[in-house]
N, C-alpha and C positions, 0 to 999 in steps of 0.2 A: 504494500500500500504506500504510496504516494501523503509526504507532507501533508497535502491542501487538501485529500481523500480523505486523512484520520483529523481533519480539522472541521471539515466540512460533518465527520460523524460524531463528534465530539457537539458543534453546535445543534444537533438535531434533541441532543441530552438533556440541555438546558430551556429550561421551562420559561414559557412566554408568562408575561406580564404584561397583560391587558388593565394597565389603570390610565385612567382621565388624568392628564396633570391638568391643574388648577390654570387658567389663562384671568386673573384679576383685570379688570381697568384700570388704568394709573390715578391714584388718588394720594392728593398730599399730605404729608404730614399734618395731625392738628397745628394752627393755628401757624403755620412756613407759607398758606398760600399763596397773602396780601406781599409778603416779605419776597417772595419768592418774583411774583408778577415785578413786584419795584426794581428786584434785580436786574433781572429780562429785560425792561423798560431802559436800565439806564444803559446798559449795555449794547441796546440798539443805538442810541443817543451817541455812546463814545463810538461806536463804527460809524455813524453817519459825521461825525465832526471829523473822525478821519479818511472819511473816503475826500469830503470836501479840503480838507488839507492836504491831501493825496493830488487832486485832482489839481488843486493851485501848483504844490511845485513842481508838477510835470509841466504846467503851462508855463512856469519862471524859467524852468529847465528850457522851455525851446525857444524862449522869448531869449533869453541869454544867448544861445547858442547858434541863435541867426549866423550871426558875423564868427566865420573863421573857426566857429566851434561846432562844428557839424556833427561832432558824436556826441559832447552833451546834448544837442537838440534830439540828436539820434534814441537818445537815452528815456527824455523826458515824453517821446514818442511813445517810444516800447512802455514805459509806465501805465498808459491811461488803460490799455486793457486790463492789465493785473488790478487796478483800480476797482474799473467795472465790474472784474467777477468779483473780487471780495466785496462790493455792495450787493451783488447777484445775489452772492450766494446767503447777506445775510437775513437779504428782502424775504427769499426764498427756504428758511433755516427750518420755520416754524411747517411752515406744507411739507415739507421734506420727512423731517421726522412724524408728520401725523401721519404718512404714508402707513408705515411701519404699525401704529397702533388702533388703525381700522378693523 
């Protein structure tokens, strides 16, 4: 007999276990809700204040880098996407994960 043959008979041995695991809805700690939302809130607030400071010195970066400085502007260029997805993504954060909990 073949490894994977006295494996394979060995698992036919082993008794199944037909139980429900528990699937809860996500519920907050008593009284972290309020706390917890504020958190949430301010945290979008600091991503949004850095996407906009993000997005300014990517535009100082190419406003600079007009004259004679072609790869700084080059730079300040390539910035505004990565910009864009971390606001994308942080617009996007909360549908994302409710995916998951439907």
């Amino acid at each position: 007999m073949t490894v994977l043959a006295s494996f394979i008979g060995l698992l036919r041995l082993v008794p199944r276990a037909d139980v429900d695991v528990p699937d809860p809805a996500p519920e907050p700690p008593p009284g972290l809700d309020q706390k917890m939302e504020t958190l949430l809130a301010w945290g979008k607030w600091g991503v949004l204040i850095c996407g906009v400071a993000g997005l300014f010195i990517c535009a100082g970066q190419m406003a600079i880098g007009r004259k004679n400085r072609s790869t700084f502007a080059a730079d300040g260029a390539t910035g505004i996407p990565w910009v864009l997805g971390g606001l994308s993504l942080a617009a996007t954060a909360a549908p994302i994960v409710g995916v998951f909990f439907e």
